[in-house]
C-alpha positions as CSV (number, residue, x, y, z in Angstrom):
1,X,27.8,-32.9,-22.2
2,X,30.1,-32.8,-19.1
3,X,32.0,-30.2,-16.8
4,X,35.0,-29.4,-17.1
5,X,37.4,-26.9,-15.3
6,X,40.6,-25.3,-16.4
7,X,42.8,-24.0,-13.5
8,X,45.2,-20.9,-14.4
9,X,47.3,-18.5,-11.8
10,X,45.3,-15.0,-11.9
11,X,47.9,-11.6,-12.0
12,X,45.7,-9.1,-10.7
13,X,46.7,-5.4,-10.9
14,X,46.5,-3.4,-7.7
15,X,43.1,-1.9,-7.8
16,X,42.0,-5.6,-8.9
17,X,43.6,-7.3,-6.0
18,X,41.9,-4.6,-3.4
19,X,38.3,-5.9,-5.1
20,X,38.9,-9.5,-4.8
21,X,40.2,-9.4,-1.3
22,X,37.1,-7.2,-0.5
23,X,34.9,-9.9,-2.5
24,X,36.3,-12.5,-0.3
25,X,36.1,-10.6,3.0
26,X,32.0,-9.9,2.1
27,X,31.4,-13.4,1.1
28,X,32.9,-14.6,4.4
29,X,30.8,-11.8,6.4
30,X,27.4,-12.6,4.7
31,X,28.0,-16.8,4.9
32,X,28.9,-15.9,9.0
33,X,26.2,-13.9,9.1
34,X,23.0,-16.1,7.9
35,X,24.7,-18.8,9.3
36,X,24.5,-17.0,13.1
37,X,21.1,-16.0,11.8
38,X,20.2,-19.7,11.7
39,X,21.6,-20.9,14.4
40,X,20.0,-18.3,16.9
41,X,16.7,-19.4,14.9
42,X,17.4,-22.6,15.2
43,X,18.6,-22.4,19.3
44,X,15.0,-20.1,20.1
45,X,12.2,-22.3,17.7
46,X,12.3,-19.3,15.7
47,X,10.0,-19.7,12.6
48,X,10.4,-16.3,11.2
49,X,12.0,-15.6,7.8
50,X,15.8,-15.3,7.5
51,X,16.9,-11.8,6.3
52,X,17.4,-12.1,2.8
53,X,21.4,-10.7,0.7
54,X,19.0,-6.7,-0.2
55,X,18.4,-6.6,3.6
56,X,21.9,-7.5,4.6
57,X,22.9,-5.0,2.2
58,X,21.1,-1.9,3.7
59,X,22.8,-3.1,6.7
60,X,26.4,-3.5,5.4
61,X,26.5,-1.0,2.6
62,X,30.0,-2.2,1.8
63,X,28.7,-5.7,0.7
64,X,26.8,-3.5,-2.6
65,X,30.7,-2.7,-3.7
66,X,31.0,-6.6,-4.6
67,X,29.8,-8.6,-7.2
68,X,26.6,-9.7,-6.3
69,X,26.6,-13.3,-7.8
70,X,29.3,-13.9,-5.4
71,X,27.1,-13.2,-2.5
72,X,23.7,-15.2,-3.6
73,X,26.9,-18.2,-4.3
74,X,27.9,-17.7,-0.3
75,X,24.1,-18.1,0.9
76,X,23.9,-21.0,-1.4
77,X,26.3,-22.5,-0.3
78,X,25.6,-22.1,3.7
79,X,21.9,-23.5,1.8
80,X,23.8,-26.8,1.2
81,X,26.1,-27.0,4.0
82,X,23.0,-26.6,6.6
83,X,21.2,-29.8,4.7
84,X,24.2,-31.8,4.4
85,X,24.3,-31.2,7.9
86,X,20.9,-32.2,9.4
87,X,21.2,-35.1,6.7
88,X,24.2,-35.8,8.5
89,X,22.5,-35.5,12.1
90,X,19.9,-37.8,11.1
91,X,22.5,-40.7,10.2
92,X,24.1,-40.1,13.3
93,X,27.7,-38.7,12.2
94,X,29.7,-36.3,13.9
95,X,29.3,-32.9,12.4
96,X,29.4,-29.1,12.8
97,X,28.8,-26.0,10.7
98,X,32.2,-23.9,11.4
99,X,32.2,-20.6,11.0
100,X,34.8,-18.8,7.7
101,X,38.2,-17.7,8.8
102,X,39.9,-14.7,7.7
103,X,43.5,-17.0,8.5
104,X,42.0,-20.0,6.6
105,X,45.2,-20.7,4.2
106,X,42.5,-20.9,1.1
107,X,40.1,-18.3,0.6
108,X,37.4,-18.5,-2.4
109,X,34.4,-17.1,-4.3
110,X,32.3,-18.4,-6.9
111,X,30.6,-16.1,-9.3
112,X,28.0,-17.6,-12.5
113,X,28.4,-16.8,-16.1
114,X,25.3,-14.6,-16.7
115,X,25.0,-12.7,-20.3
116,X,28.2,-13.4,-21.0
117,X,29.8,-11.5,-17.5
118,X,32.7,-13.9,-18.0
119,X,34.7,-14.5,-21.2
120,X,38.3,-15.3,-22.0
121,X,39.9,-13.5,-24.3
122,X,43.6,-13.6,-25.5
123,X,45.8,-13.7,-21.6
124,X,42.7,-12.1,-20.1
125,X,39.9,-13.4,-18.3
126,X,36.7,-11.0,-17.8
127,X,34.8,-11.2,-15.0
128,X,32.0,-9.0,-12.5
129,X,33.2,-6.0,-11.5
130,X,37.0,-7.1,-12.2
131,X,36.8,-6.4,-15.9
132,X,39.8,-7.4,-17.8
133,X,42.2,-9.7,-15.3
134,X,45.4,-11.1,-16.9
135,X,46.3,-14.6,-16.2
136,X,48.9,-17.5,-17.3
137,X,47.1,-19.1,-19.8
138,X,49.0,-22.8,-20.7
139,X,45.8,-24.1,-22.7
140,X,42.8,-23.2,-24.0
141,X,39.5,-22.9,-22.5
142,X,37.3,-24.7,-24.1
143,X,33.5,-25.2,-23.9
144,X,30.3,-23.1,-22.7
145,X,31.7,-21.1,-19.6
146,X,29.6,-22.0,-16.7
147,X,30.9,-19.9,-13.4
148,X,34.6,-18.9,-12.3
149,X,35.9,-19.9,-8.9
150,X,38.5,-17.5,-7.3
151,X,41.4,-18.6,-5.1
152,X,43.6,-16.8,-2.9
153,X,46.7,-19.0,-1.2
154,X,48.5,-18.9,1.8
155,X,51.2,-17.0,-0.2
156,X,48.4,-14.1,-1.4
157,X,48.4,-15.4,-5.1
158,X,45.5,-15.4,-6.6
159,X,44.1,-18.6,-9.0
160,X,40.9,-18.8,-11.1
161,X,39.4,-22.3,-12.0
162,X,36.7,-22.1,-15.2
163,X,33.8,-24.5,-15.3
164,X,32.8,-25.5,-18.6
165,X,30.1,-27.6,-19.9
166,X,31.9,-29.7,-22.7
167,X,31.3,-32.5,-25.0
168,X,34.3,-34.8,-24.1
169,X,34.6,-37.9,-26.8
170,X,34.4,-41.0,-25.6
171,X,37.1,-43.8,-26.3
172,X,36.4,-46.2,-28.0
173,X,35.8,-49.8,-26.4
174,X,37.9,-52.3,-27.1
175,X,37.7,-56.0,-26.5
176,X,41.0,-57.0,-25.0
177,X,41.7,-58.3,-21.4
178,X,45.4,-58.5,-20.1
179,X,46.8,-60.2,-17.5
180,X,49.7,-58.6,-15.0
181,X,52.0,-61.0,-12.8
182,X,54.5,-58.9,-10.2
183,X,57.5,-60.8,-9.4
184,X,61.2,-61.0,-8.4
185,X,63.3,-62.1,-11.1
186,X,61.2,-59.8,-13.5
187,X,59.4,-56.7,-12.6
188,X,56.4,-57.9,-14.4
189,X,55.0,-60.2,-16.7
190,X,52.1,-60.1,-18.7
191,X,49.6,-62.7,-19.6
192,X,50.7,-62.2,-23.6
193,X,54.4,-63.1,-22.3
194,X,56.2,-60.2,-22.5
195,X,58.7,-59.1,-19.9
196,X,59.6,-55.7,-18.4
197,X,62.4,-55.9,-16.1
C-alpha cells in the first residue's frame, strides 16, 4: 500500500469561505502561539509543561469555532519543526523556526479522516465543520481517504489535496537495456540502430 494525493480546486460558498479563512487564521494563532511558548521556555530553562490546544481554547474562545483536527495538525506540526530544528543545530546548519504570516502567498490546514469526517461524493467533498464543499473534480479519488490538506493562493482560491492510502500495481520488470548516443547529424541514435532526427 502507498499514498497517494489527488489535487482539485475547492468552490467554497460564502458561509464556507468565512470558516476556512477562520480555520487558517486559528491554526496560524495556535502554531505562533506554542511556538512563543517554547521559545520563552526555552530562552528562561523553563521545565514546566507547555499549555496544552483545551487550555489555549478557554483562552481564545474563537479557536472552539474551528475544526479541531486542524488545530492538534498545527501543534504537530510546530512538534516536528522544533526536532528538525535542534536535529539541525546539532549538525551545525543554519536554521530558524519563523513565525506564520498572515501575507504568506500560501496558507494551509490539514485535517485527518476520522469516522468517516471526509468523503467524496459526486462534485462534493465532505469535510469538519465545512459539510458539503463543491469542487472540480477531473478524476476520481481513489483509495482509503487518509486526511485533506487545504490551500488558499495568493489569488484567494481555495484548493484541497486528498491523501489516500492505495494499492498502486507494480510494472512489470523487463530485461532490456538500451543504449542512447546524442549527436549532430542525427538527433539521436540508439544502440538497436534506429535514428530519430
Amino acid at each position: 500500500m502507498k499514498y497517494k494525493a489527488f489535487k482539485f480546486r475547492l468552490v467554497p460558498n460564502k458561509e464556507q469561505k468565512v470558516l476556512i479563512n477562520k480555520t487558517l487564521g486559528c491554526c496560524r494563532l495556535l502554531y505562533n502561539q506554542m511556538l512563543n511558548e517554547k521559545q520563552l521556555k526555552y530562552k528562561y530553562s523553563d521545565k514546566s509543561k507547555n499549555k496544552t490546544e483545551k487550555q489555549y481554547k478557554s483562552e481564545f474562545k474563537f479557536l472552539k469555532e474551528v475544526d479541531s483536527t486542524a488545530l492538534q495538525q498545527s501543534r504537530i506540526d510546530l512538534t516536528n519543526a522544533y526536532k528538525n530544528f535542534f536535529r539541525k543545530i546539532k549538525s551545525k546548519q543554519k536554521v530558524s523556526l519563523k513565525f506564520k504570516s498572515r501575507k504568506n502567498p500560501k496558507n494551509s490546514y490539514r485535517t485527518i479522516n476520522s469516522h468517516n469526517s471526509i468523503r467524496v461524493e459526486d462534485n462534493y467533498v465532505k469535510l469538519p465543520k465545512l459539510c458539503f464543499v463543491k469542487f472540480k473534480k477531473s478524476r476520481e479519488v481513489i483509495g482509503k481517504i487518509k486526511s485533506a490538506t487545504i490551500t488558499k493562493n495568493i489569488l484567494n482560491r481555495y484548493y484541497i489535496s486528498v491523501l489516500c492510502e492505495t494499492e498502486i500495481k507494480k510494472l512489470p520488470e523487463l530485461d532490456t537495456k538500451i543504449g542512447i548516443d546524442l549527436g549532430i547529424k542525427d538527433f539521436c541514435i540508439t544502440s538497436d540502430n534506429k535514428k530519430n532526427t
